[in-house]
N, C-alpha and C positions, 0 to 999 in steps of 0.2 A: 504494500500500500504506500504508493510513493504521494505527499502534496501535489497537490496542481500550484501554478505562481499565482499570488495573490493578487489582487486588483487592486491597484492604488488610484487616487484620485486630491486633486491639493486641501491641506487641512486646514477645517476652518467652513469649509462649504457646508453648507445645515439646511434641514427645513425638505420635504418632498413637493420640489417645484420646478422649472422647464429650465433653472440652469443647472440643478443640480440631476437631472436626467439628461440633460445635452453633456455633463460629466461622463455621466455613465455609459450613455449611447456609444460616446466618442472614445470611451477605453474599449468596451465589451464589442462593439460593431453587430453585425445582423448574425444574431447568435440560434438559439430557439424561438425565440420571443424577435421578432422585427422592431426596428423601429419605428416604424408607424404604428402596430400597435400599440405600441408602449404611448408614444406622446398620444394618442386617440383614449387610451387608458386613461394617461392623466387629465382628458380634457372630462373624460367622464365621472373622473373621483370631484374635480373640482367644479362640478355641478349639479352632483346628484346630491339629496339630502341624506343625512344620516338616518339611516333605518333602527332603531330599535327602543328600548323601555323609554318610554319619556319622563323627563327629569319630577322629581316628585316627594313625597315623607318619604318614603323608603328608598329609591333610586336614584340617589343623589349628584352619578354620573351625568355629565351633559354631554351626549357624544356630540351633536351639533358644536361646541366650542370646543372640543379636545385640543387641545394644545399642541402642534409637532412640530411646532418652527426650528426646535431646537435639536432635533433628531437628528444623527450622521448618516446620511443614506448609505446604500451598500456600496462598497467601491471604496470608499474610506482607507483611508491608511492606518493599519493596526499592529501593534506588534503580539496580539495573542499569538500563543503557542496551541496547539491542536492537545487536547487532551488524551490520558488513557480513562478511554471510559471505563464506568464504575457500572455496578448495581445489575437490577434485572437482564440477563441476558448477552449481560456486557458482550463477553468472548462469543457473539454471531452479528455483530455490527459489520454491515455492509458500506455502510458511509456516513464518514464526521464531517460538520460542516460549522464552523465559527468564521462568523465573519466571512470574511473572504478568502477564508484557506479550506482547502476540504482533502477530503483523502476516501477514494473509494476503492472498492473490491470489486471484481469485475464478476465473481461467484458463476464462472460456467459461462458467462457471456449474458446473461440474462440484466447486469446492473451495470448502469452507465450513467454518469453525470449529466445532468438533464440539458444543461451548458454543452454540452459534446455531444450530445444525441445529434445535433443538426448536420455536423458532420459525418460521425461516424453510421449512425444510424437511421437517416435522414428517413426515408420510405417507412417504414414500421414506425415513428414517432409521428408523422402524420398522417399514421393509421390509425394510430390512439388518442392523438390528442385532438380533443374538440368536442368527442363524442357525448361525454356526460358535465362539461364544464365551460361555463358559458358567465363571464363577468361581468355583462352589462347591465342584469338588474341591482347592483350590487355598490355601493359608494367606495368599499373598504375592498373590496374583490379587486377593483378596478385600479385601486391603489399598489395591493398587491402586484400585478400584471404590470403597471407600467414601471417600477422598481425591482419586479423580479431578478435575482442572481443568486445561484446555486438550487442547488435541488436534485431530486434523481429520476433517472428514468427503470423505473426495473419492468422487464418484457420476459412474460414467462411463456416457454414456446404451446401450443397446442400438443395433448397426452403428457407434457411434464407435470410431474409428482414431487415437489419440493419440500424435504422432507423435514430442514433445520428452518426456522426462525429468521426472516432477514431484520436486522432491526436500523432503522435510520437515526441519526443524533442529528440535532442542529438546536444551537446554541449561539445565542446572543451576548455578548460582553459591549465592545465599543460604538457597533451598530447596528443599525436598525435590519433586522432581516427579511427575506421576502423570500426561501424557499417555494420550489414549483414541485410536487412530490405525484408522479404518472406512472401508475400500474396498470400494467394492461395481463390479464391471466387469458391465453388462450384457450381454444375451446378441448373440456373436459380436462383443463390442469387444473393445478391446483396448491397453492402458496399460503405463505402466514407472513404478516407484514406489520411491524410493531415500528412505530413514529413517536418520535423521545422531543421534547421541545426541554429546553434550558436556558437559564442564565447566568453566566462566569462573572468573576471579579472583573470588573475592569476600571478606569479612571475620567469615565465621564463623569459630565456630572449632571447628564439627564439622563432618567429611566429608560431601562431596555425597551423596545418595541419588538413585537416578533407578530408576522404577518404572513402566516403560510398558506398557500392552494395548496389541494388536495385534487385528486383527479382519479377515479374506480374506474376499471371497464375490463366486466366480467363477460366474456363470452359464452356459444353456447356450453352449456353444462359445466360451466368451469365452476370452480369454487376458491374464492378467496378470502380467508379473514384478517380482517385491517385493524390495527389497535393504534388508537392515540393517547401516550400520557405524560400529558402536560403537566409540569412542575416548575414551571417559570418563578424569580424570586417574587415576594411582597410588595416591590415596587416597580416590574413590569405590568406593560399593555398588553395581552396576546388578544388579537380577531384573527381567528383563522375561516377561510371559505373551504367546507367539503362536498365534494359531489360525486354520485357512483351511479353506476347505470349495469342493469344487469340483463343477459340476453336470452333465450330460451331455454330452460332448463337449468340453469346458474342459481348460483347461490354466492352473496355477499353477507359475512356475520360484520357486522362493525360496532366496536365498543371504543369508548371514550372514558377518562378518566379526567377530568378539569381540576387539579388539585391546586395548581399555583397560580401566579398575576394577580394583581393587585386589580386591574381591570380585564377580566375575561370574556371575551363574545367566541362563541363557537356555532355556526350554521351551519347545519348537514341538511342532505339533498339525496335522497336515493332512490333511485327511479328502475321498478321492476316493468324493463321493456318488451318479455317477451313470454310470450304462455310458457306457466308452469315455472316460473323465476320465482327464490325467495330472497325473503331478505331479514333477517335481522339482527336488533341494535339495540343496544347496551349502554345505560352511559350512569356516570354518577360525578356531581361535584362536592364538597363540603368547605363553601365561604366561611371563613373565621376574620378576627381581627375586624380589617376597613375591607373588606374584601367583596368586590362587586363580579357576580359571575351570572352570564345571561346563555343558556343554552338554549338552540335550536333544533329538532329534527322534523323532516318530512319524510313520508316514504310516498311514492307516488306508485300508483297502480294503470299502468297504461294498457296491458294486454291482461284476456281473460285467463284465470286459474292460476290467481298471484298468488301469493301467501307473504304479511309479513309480519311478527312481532317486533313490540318493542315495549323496555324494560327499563326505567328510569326512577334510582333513587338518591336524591338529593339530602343535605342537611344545612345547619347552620347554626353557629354562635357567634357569642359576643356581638362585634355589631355586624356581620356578616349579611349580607343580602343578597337574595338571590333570584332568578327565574327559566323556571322549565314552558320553551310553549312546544307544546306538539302536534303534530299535523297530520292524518292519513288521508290521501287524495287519492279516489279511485274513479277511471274513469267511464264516460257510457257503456263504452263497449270491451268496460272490462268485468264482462260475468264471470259468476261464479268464485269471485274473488272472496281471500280468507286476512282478514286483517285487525289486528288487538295491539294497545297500548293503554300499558300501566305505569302511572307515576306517580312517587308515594314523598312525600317531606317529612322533615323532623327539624323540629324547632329546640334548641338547645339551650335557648337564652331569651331573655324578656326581648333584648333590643333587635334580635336578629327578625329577619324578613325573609319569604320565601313565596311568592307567587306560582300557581301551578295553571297552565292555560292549555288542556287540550282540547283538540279541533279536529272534526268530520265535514270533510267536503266528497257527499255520493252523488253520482252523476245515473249509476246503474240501481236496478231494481233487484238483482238478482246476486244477492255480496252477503257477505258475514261481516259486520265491524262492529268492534268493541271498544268505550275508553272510559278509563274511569283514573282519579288523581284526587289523594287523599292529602292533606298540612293537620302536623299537630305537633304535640309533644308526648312524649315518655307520657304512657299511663300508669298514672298511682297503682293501680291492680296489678300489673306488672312488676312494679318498685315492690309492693308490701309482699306477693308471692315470694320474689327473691329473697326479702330480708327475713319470711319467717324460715327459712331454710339456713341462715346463718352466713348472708352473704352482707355486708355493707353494702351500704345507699351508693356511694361514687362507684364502686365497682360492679354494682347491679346496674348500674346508668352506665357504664362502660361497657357491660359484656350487651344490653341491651341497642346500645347505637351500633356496636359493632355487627350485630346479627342482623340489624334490619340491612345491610346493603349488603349483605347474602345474597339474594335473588336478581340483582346486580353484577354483583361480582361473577357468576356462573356465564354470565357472556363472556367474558374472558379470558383466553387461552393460557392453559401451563399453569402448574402450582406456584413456577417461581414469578411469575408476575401477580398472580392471588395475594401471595402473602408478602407481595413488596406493597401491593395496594393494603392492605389489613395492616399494617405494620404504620403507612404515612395517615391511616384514619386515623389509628390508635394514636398516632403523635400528637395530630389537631385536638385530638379529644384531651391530652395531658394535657397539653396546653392552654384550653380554657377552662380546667378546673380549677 
C-alpha cells in the first residue's frame, strides 16, 4: 500500500466558493468528477435552500446560516501522517484517506481510488456511477460533488463471493473532506462493505467538516451489505448523502451507526428497482452532550414483489437532540409489495429531545406496509423488577438502555463490530451518569 502525492493548494485559501474550487479544479484537472460539474454543483449548493429540522426549542441548529467561511477545502496543504488504523476490523482496510493523502489496496483488482477510476477504469465506472445517485435535489449533496476528492471505487465482478470485510477509513484532521464512496456488486456476487468516518488531531482552528457521497448499485441477485460508522469528534459537522438502488433479485442490508459530530445529518435513499429486490436497514444514533443528530431513511419501492425492513433505535441524554424521519415509498405498479418500519427512542435525561417522524406514501392497492415509532423513557416497572432481584438502579438503567438497541444492532455484521458498537453505547451511557 504505497500513498498517492498529496494535493497541495496555497494556505490561507478558506470558505467553499468559485476560487477556492478554480484551486482545486486547477491542481486535480478532469478527474472522475469534471469540471463542469463541479462548478454546476456549486452553483447549485449556492442556491438551493437548506433542507432539514427547522431551527426551534429543541433544534437549535440553523443549517440555513451554518457557518463555513472558515473551512480548508480539500486540496489544502497538510502535513498529516496516514495513520495505523485501530479498532473494529482494522487488519481488512482496503483504503485510508486523510486529507489529501490516501493509500489503497487494490484487493484482487476489485478497489481502486475513485480519483483513478477515470483512468484506469474508465468504462465500468460509468457503468456505475449515476445509477442510484443523483445530487441535484440536495443543497449539501451538491456541495459535496463540487468539492469532491478522494474516495473509492470498489467493482465486484458478476459470481464473485467476497469472503473478508473490505473496510474504508476516511478521516478528517486539517480539512474539510468530500469523499465519493461507489460500489457497484455484480450480478449474483456478493460483498460486505464497512465505511469508518473520523476525526485526527490537527491544528486548525475550525471544526472538522466531513461530507461524504455514498453511491449502492446492487445488480441482479447480487447481495451487498454496507455498514457506516460514524465516530467523528464532539466538535465536527458530518452530512453525509446515501443512495443505493437494487436490481432484480438483489438484496442491499445497510446499517448505520451515527455515534459522533457535534452536528450530524445522515440521508439515505434506497430504491428496490426491480421484482423480487430486498432491502434492509438498520440504523441507530445516541446524541449526548450539545449533540445534534438528524437521520434520514427512504426505501423506495419501484417494481412489484419488493420487500423491505427497517429497524431504527435511537436514544439521548443530557442535552442531546435528536430526529429519526422515515419514509416507505411504494409505487403504483408496485404490487404485491412487502414493506415494515420500526423506530423506537429512549429519553435518558429531562433536557434531551428526540422526534420520531415516520411516513407512508402508497400509490398501489395491493402492498403490505407497516410503521409504527415509539419516545419514552426507562419504565419504573422495568427499574423496580431489576432492583427486586438485587441489581442497582444505575446498573439496571445500564443493562436496560443497552438491550433496547438489541434489535438494532442484529443489522449489523460480525461480532466484532456488535461489540465495538455495545462497548461506545456503554461509554455514552458512563458518561452521563
Amino acid at each position: 500500500m504505497a500513498p498517492s502525492e498529496p494535493v497541495s493548494q496555497p494556505l490561507g485559501l478558506t470558505g467553499f466558493n468559485a476560487a477556492s474550487l478554480a484551486a482545486l479544479v486547477e491542481r486535480r484537472g478532469e478527474r472522475s468528477v469534471t469540471a463542469q460539474e463541479r462548478y454546476d454543483a456549486l452553483a447549485r449548493y449556492e442556491e438551493l435552500p437548506a433542507r432539514g429540522p427547522a431551527r426551534g426549542r429543541y433544534w437549535k441548529r440553523d443549517l440555513a446560516s451554518l457557518d463555513l467561511s472558515g473551512q480548508r477545502p480539500p486540496g489544502a496543504e497538510t502535513q498529516a501522517d496516514l495513520y495505523a488504523p485501530v479498532g473494529p476490523l482494522a487488519g481488512n482496510i482496503v483504503y485510508t484517506q486523510i486529507d489529501g493523502a490516501s493509500t489503497c489496496d487494490a484487493r484482487g483488482g476489485m478497489v481502486e481510488a475513485f480519483d483513478g477510476a477515470s483512468d484506469r477504469r474508465a468504462e465500468a465506472l460509468s457503468a456505475a456511477r449515476g445509477r442510484a445517485l443523483d445530487t441535484r435535489d440536495d443543497k449539501f449533496a451538491s456541495l459535496a460533488l463540487a468539492f469532491q476528492h478522494g474516495g473509492v471505487f470498489v467493482d465486484v465482478p458478476p459470481g464473485r463471493r467476497v469472503e473478508e470485510p473490505l473496510v474504508l477509513a476516511y478521516e478528517a484532521r486539517e480539512q474539510a473532506i468530500f469523499p465519493y464512496t461507489l460500489v457497484r456488486v455484480g450480478a449474483g456476487a456478493s460483498a460486505t462493505v464497512v465505511e469508518r468516518l473520523r476525526t485526527g488531531a490537527g491544528t486548525s482552528p475550525h471544526a472538522p467538516f466531513l461530507g461524504p457521497l455514498c453511491e449502492l448499485v446492487v445488480e441482479e441477485g447480487g447481495t451487498l451489505t454496507y455498514v457506516v460508522l460514524q465516530e467523528a469528534g464532539s466538535d465536527a459537522t458530518v452530512i453525509a448523502t446515501r443512495r443505493g438502488v437494487v436490481e432484480r433479485g438483489g438484496t442491499l442490508a445497510f446499517a448505520v451507526a451515527d455515534l459522533g459530530g457535534g452536528l450530524s445529518l445522515d440521508r439515505v435513499r434506497i430504491t428496490a428497482a426491480g421484482r423480487n429486490a430486498r432491502i434492509d436497514v438498520g440504523g441507530i444514533f445516541f446524541a449526548d452532550g450539545d449533540q445534534h443528530v438528524d437521520l434520514e431513511t427512504e426505501t423506495r419501492h419501484d417494481s412489484p414483489e419488493t420487500r423491505s425492513v427497517t429497524v431504527v433505535r435511537t436514544a439521548a441524554t443530557e442535552r442531546g437532540q435528536g430526529r429519526y424521519l422515515g419514509n416507505i415509498h411504494i409505487a403504483e405498479h408496485a404490487n404485491a409489495s412487502d414493506a415494515s418500519l420500526r423506530d423506537d427512542a429512549l429519553l435518558l435525561g429531562r433536557k434531551a429531545h428526540i422526534e420520531s417522524i415516520p411516513a407512508l406514501e402508497i400509490a398501489s392497492n395491493d402492498v403490505k406496509a407497516f410503521h409504527g415509532a415509539t419516545v419514552g423513557s426507562i419504565d419504573d416497572d422495568e427499574i423496580f423488577y431489576a432492583q427486586s432481584r438485587g441489581i442497582s438502579r444505575a446498573e439496571a438503567e445500564r443493562m436496560i438502555a443497552l438491550g433496547f438497541f438489541e434489535p438494532a444492532l442484529a443489522s449489523f455484521p460480525m461480532d466484532e463490530l456488535r461489540d465495538h458498537l455495545r462497548r461506545e453505547i456503554a461509554r455514552k451511557l458512563e458518561g452521563a451518569a
